[in-house]
C-alpha distance (Angstrom), angle and dihedral (degrees) to the residues before:
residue distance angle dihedral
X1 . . .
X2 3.83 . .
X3 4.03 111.6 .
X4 4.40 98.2 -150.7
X5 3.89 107.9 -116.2
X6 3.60 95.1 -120.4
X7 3.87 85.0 56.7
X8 3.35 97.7 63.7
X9 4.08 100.9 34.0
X10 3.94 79.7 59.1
X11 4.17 91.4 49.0
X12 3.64 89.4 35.8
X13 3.79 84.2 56.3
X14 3.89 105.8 43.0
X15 3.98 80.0 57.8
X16 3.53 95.5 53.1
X17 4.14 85.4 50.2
X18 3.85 99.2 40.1
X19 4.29 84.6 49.8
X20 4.24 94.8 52.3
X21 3.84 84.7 43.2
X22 4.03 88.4 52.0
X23 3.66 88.0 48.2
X24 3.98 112.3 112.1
X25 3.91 114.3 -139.3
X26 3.78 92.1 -131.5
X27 3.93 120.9 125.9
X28 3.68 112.3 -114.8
X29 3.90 96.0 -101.2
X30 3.62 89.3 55.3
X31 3.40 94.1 60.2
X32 3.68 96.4 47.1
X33 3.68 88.9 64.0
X34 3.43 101.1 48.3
X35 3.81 84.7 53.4
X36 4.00 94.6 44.6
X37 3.96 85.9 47.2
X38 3.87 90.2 46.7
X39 3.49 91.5 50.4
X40 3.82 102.0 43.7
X41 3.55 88.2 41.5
X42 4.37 91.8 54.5
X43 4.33 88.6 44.0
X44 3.86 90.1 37.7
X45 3.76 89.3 -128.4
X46 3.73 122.3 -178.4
X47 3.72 132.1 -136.7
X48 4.22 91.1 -110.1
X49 4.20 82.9 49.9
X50 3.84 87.3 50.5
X51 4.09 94.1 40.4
X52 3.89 88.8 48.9
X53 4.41 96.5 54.6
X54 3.93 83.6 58.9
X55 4.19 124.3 72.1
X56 3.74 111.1 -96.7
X57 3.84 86.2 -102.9
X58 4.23 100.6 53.7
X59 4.14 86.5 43.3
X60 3.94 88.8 53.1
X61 3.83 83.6 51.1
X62 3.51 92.4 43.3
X63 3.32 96.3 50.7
X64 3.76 96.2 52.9
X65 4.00 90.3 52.0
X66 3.63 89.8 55.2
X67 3.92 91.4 43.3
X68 3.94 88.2 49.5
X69 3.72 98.7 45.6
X70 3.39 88.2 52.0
X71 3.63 95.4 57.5
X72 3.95 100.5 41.7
């Protein structure tokens, strides 16, 4: 069976709109939290677990952000 061409240029383009609706305004950083929190929140992770996956250097760093934010 032969879908017509205008058919699917107007399917192809109700997807395009339904997927910029479903598009969250968040920046990019914002959403990598909630998904860090998400997921350290579903495998109950703590912050030593999370310290330990980065190099020594990066969970110094990481540390200090967290110690900072905390503080501002």
């Amino acid at each position: 069976m032969t879908i017509p061409t205008d058919a699917f240029r107007r399917f192809q383009a109700e997807l395009a709109a339904l997927d910029t609706k479903s598009r969250p305004s968040k920046s990019p950083m914002e959403l990598a939290k909630e998904e860090f929190l998400a997921l350290r929140k579903r495998y109950g992770l703590t912050v030593a677990d999370v310290v330990t996956f980065f190099p020594e250097e990066e969970g110094i760093a990481y540390l200090q952000q967290l110690i900072a934010a905390r503080t501002r």
